[in-house]
C-alpha positions as a Markdown table, in Angstrom:
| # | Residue | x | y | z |
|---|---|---|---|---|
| 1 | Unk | 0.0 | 0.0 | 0.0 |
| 2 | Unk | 1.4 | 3.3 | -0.8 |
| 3 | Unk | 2.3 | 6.2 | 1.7 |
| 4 | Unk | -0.5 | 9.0 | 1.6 |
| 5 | Unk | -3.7 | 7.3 | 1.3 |
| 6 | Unk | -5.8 | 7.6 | 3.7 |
| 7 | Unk | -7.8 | 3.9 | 4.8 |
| 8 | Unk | -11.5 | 4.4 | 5.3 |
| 9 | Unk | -12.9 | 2.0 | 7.3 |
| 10 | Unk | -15.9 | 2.0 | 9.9 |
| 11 | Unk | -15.5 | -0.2 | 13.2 |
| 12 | Unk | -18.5 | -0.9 | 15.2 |
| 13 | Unk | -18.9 | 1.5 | 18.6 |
| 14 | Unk | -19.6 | -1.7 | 20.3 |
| 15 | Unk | -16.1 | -3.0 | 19.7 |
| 16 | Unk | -14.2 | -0.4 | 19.9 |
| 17 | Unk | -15.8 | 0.0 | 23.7 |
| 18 | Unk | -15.3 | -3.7 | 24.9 |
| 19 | Unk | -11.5 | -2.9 | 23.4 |
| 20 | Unk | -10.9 | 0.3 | 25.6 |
| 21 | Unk | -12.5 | -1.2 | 28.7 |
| 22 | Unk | -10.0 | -4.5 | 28.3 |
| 23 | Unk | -7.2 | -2.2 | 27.7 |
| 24 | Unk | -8.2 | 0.0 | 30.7 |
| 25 | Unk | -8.5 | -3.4 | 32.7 |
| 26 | Unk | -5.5 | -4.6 | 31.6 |
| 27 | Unk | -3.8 | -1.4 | 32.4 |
| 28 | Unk | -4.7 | -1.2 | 36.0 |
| 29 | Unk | -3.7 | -4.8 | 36.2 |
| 30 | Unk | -0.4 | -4.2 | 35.1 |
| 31 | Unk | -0.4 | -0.8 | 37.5 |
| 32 | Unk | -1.3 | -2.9 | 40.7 |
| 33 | Unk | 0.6 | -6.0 | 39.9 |
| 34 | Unk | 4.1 | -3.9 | 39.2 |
| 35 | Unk | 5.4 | -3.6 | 42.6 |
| 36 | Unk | 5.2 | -8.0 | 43.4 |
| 37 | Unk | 6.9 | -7.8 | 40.6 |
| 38 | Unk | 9.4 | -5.6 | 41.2 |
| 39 | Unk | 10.2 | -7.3 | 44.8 |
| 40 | Unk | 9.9 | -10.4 | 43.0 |
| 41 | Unk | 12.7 | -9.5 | 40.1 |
| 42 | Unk | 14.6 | -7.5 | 42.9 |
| 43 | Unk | 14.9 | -10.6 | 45.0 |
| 44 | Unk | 16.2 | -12.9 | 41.9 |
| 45 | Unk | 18.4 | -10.0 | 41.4 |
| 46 | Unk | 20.1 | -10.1 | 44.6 |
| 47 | Unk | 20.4 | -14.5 | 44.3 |
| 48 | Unk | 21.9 | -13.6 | 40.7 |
| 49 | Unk | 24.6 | -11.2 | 42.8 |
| 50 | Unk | 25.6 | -13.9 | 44.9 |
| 51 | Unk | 25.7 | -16.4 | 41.9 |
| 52 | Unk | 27.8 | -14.0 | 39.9 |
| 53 | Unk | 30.2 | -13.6 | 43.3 |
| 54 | Unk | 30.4 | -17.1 | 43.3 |
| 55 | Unk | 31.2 | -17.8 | 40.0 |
| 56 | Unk | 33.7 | -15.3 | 39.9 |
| 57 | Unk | 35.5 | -16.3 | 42.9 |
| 58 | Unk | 35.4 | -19.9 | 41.5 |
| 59 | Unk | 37.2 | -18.6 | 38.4 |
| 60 | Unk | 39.6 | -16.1 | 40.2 |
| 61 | Unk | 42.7 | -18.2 | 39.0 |
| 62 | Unk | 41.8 | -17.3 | 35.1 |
| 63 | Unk | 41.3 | -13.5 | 36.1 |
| 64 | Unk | 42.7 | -10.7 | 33.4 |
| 65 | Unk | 43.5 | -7.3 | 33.9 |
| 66 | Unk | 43.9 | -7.6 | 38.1 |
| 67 | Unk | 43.8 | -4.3 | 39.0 |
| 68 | Unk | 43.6 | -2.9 | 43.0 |
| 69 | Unk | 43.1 | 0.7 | 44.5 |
| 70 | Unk | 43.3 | 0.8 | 48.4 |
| 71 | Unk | 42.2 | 3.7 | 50.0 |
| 72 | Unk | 44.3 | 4.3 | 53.0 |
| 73 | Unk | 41.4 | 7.2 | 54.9 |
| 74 | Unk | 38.4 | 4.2 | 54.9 |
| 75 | Unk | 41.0 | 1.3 | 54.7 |
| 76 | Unk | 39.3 | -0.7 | 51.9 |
| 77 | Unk | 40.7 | -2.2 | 49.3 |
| 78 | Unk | 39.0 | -2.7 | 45.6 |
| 79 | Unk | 39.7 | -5.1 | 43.9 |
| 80 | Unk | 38.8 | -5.3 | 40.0 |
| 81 | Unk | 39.4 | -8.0 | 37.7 |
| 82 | Unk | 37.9 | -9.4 | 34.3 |
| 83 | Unk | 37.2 | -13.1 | 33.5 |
| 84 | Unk | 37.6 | -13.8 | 29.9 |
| 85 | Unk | 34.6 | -16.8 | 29.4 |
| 86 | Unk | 32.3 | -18.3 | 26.9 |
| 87 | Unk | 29.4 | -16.4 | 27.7 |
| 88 | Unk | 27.3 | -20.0 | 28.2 |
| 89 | Unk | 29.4 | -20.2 | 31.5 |
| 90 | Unk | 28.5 | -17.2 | 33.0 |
| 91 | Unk | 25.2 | -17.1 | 34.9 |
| 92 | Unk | 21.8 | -15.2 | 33.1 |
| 93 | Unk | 21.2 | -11.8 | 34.7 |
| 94 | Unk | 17.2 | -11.6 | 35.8 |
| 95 | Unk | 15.1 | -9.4 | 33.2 |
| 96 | Unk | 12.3 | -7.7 | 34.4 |
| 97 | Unk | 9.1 | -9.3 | 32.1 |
| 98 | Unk | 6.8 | -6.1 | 32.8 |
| 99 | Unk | 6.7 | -2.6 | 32.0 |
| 100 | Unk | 6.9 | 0.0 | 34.9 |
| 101 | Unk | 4.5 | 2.3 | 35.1 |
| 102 | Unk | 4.7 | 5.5 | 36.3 |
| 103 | Unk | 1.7 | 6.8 | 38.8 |
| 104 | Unk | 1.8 | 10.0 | 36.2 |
| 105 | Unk | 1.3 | 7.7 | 33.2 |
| 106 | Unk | -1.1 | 5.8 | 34.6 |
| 107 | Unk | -3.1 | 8.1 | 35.6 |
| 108 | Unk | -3.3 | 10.2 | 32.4 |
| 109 | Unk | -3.5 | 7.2 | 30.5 |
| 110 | Unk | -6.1 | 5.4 | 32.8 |
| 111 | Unk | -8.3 | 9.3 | 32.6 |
| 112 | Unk | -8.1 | 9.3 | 28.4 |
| 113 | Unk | -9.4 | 5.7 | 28.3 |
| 114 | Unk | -11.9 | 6.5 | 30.7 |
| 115 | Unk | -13.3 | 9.7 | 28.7 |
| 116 | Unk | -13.1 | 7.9 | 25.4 |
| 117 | Unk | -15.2 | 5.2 | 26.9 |
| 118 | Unk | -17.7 | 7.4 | 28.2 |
| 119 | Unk | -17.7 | 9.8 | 24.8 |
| 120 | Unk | -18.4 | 6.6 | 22.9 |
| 121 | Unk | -21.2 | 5.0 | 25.3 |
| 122 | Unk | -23.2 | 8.4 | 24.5 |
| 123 | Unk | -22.8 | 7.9 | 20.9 |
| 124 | Unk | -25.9 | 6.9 | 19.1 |
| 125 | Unk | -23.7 | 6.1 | 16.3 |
| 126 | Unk | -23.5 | 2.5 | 15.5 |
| 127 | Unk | -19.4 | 2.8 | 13.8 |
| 128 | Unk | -16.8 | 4.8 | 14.6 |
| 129 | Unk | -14.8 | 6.4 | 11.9 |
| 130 | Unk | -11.2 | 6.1 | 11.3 |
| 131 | Unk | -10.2 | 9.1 | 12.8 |
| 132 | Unk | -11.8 | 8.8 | 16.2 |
| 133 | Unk | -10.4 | 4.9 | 16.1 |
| 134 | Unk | -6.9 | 6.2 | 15.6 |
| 135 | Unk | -7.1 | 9.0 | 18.3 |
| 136 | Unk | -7.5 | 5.4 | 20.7 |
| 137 | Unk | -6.0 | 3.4 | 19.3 |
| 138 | Unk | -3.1 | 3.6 | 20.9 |
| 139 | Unk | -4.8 | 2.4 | 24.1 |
| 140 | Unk | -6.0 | -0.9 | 22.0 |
């Protein structure tokens, strides 16, 4: 299809509703469900930390690059090496599987689903033309 032509297509009101009220379900879903998820991925985080420590000591004797900085006012010592190693070796770092949402963007987002919802319950129109679909679609 070529750039510039505007698709005219009419979508029933109904469906377009049941879509934005899924979306707007889904969304506070995702809102409420965000911070057991972020203890859970924070907790997997801190058993990756200690696998990684493991590992690494494990592999100290094939350590690169040693490098070492003491710091004589808090007496620590750093210690800072590389491990050259076929990446299937080295233990997968957690990744988050969810989106975090801020209370700002949920909020606004949350309100424009809401309003479009309400706009097109008061609609006696039985389709809803392109344009009004792609101001929401974005929430679909």
């Amino acid at each position: 299809m070529a750039r510039g032509k505007a698709i005219s297509v009419k979508i029933p009101t109904l469906k377009v509703i049941k879509a934005l009220e899924q979306s707007l379900n889904t969304l506070e879903l995702n809102y409420t469900s965000q911070e057991a998820k972020e203890v859970k991925f924070q907790k997997a985080t801190e058993a990756w930390k200690k696998e990684i420590f493991d590992f690494a000591i494990a592999n100290i004797k094939k350590a690169i690059n040693l490098r070492t900085n003491y710091r004589s006012y808090s007496s620590t010592l750093n210690i800072d090496f590389d491990l050259a190693l076929p990446e299937k070796e080295i233990p997968a770092e957690p990744t988050k599987d969810y989106e975090t949402i801020s209370r700002h963007e949920y909020k606004e987002q949350k309100e424009e689903i809401s309003n479009a919802i309400r706009i097109l319950k008061m609609t006696d129109e039985e389709t809803v033309n392109t344009s009004t679909y792609n101001a929401v679609a974005r929430y679909l």
